[in-house]
Backbone as JSON, one array per atom type, in Angstrom:
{
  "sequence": "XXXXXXXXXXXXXXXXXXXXXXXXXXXXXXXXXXXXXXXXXXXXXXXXXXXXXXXXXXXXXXXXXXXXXXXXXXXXXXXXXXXXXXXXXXXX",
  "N": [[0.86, -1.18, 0.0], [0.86, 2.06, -0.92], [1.34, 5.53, 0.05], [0.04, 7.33, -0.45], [-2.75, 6.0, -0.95], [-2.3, 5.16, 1.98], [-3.0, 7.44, 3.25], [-5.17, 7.8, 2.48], [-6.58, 6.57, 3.27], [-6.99, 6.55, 6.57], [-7.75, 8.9, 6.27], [-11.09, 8.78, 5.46], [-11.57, 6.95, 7.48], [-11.38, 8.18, 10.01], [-13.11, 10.58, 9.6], [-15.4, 8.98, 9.82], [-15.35, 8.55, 12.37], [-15.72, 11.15, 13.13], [-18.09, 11.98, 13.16], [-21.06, 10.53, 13.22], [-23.07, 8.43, 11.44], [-26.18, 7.6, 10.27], [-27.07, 3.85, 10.36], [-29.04, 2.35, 9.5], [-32.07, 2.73, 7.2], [-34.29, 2.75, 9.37], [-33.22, 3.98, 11.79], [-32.58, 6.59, 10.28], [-35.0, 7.6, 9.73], [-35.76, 8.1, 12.09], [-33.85, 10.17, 12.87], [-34.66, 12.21, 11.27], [-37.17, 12.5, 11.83], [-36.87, 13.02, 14.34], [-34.83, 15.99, 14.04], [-37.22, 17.18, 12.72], [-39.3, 17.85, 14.72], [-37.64, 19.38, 16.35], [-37.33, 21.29, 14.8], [-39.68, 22.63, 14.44], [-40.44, 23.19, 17.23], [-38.91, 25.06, 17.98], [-40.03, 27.32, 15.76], [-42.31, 27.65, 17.15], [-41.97, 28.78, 19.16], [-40.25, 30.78, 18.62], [-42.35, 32.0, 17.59], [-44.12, 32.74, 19.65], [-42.35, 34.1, 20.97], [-42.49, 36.4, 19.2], [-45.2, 37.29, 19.27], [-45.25, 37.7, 22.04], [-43.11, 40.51, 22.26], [-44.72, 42.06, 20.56], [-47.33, 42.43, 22.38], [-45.58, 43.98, 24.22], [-44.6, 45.81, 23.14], [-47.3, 47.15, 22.85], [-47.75, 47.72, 25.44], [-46.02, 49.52, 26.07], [-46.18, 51.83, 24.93], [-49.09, 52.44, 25.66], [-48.73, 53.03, 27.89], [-46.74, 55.57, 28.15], [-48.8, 57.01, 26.55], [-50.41, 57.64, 28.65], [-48.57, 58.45, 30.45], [-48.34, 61.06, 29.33], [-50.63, 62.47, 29.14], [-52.7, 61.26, 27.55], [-52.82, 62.78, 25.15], [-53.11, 63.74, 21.6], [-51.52, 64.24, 18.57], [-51.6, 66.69, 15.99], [-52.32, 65.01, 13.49], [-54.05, 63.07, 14.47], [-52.46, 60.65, 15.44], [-51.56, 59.29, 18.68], [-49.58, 61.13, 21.17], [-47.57, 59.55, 22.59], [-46.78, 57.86, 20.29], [-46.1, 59.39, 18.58], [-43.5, 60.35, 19.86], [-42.22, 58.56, 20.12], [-41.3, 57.46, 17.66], [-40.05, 59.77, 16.74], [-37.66, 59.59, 18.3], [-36.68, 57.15, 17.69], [-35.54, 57.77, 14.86], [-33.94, 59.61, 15.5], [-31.99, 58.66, 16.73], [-30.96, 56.89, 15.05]],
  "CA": [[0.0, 0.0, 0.0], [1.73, 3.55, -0.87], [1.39, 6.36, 1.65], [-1.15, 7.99, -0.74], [-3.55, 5.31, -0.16], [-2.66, 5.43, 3.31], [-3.39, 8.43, 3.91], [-7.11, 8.22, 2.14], [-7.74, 5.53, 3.87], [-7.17, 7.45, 7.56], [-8.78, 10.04, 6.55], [-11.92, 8.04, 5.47], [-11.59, 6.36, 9.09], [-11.12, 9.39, 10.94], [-14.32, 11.02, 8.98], [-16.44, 8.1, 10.15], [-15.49, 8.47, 13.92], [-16.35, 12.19, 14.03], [-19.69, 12.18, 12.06], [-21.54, 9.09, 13.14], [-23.88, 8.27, 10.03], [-27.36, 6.18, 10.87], [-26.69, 2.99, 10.22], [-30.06, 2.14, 8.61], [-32.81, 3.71, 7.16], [-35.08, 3.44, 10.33], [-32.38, 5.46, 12.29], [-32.52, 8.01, 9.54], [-36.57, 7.92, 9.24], [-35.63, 8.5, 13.77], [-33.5, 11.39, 13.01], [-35.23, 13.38, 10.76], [-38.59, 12.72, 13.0], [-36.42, 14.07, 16.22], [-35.06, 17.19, 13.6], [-38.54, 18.1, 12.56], [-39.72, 17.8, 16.03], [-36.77, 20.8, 16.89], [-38.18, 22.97, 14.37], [-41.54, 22.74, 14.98], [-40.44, 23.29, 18.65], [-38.22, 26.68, 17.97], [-40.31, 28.11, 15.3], [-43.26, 27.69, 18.08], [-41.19, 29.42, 20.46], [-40.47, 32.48, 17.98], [-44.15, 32.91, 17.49], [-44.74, 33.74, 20.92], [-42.13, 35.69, 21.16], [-43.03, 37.35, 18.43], [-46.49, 37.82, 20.21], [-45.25, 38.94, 23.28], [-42.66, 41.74, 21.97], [-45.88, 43.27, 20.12], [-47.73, 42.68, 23.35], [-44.59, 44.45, 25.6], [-44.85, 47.24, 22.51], [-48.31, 48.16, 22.76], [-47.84, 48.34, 26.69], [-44.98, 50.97, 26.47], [-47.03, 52.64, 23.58], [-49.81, 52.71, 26.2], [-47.99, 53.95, 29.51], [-46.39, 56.96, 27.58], [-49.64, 57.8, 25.94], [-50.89, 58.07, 29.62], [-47.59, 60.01, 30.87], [-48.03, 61.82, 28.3], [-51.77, 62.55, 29.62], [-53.12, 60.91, 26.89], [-52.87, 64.21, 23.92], [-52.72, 63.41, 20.56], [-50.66, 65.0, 17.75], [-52.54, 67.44, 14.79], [-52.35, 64.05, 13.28], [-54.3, 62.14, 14.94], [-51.82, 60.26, 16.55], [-51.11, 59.49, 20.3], [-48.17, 61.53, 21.33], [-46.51, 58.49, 22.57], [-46.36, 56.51, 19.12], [-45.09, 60.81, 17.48], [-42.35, 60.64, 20.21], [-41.43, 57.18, 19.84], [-40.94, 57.65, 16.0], [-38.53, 60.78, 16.26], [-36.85, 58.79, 19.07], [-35.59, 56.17, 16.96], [-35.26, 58.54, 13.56], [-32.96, 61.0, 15.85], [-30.83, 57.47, 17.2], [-30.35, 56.0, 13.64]],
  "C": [[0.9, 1.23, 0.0], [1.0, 4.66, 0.22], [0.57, 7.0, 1.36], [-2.8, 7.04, -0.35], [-3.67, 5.11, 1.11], [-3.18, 6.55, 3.89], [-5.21, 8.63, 3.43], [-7.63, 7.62, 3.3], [-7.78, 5.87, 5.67], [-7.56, 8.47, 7.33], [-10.37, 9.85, 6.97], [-12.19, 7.49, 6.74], [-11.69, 7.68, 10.09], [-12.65, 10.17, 10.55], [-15.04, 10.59, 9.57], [-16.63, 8.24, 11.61], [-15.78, 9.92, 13.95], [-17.61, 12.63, 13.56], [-20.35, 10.94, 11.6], [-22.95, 9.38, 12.54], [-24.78, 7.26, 10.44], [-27.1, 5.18, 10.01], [-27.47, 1.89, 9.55], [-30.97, 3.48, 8.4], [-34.19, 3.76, 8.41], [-34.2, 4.46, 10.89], [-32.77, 6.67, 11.38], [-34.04, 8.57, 9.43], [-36.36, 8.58, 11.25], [-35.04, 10.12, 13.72], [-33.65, 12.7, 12.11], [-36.96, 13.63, 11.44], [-38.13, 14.03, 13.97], [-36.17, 15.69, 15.27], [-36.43, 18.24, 12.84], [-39.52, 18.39, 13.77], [-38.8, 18.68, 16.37], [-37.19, 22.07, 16.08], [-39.19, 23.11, 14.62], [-41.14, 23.53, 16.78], [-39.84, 24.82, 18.94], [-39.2, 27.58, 16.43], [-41.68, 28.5, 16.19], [-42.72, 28.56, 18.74], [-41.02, 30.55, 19.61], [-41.55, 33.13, 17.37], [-44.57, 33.35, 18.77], [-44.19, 34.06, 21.36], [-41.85, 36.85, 20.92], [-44.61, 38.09, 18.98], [-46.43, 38.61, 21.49], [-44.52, 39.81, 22.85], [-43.82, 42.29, 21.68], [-47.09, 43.07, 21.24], [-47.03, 43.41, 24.43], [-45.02, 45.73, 24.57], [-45.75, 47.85, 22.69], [-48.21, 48.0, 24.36], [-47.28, 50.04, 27.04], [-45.92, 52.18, 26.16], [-48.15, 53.63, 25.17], [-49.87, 53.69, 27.37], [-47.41, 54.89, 29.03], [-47.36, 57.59, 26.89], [-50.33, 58.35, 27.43], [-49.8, 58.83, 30.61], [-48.09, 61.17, 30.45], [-49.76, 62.82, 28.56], [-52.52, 62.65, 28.52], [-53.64, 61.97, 25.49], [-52.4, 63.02, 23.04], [-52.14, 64.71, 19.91], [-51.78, 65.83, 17.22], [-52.95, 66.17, 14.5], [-53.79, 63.15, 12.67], [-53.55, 61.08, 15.93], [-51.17, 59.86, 17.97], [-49.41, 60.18, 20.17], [-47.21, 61.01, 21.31], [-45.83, 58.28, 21.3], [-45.29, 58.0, 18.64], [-43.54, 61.22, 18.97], [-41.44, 59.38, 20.25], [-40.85, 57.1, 18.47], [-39.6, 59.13, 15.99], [-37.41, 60.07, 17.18], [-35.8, 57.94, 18.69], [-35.27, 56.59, 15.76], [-34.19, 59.0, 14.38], [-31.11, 59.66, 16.15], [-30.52, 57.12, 15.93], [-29.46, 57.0, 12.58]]
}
């Protein structure tokens, strides 16, 4: 055996021990169950807390429209939302 073949053939070996490969196709029908069972489980989880940020937003919204002793702009607008908007225009 020349040293080029040796060396495929530890690589090939070395490959196998750090990236253990299912060994049938139930395993593989097991570990794409368990990885669709992790997304399902984290895109669940960034829907509600996508729900609560825009439930924490319209609190703030709310408690600075009542600092604010509840005035609106010309608008229409609650004050809050027209000082929250130059707020983050003046920061960016």
């Amino acid at each position: 055996m020349n040293a080029v073949q040796e060396d495929e053939r530890s690589t090939a070996h070395a490959s196998q021990k750090d990236t253990p490969l299912p060994q049938s196709a139930e395993e593989l029908g097991d570990f794409q169950e368990r990885l669709a069972h992790a997304s399902n489980e984290m895109l669940s989880k960034m829907e509600d807390m996508g729900s609560r940020i825009d439930t924490l937003e319209r609190s703030i919204v709310e408690v600075l429209n009542r600092s604010a002793g509840g005035s609106k702009t010309k608008d229409g607008t609650p004050a809050a939302e027209t000082q929250e908007t130059e707020t983050s225009a003046t920061t960016e």
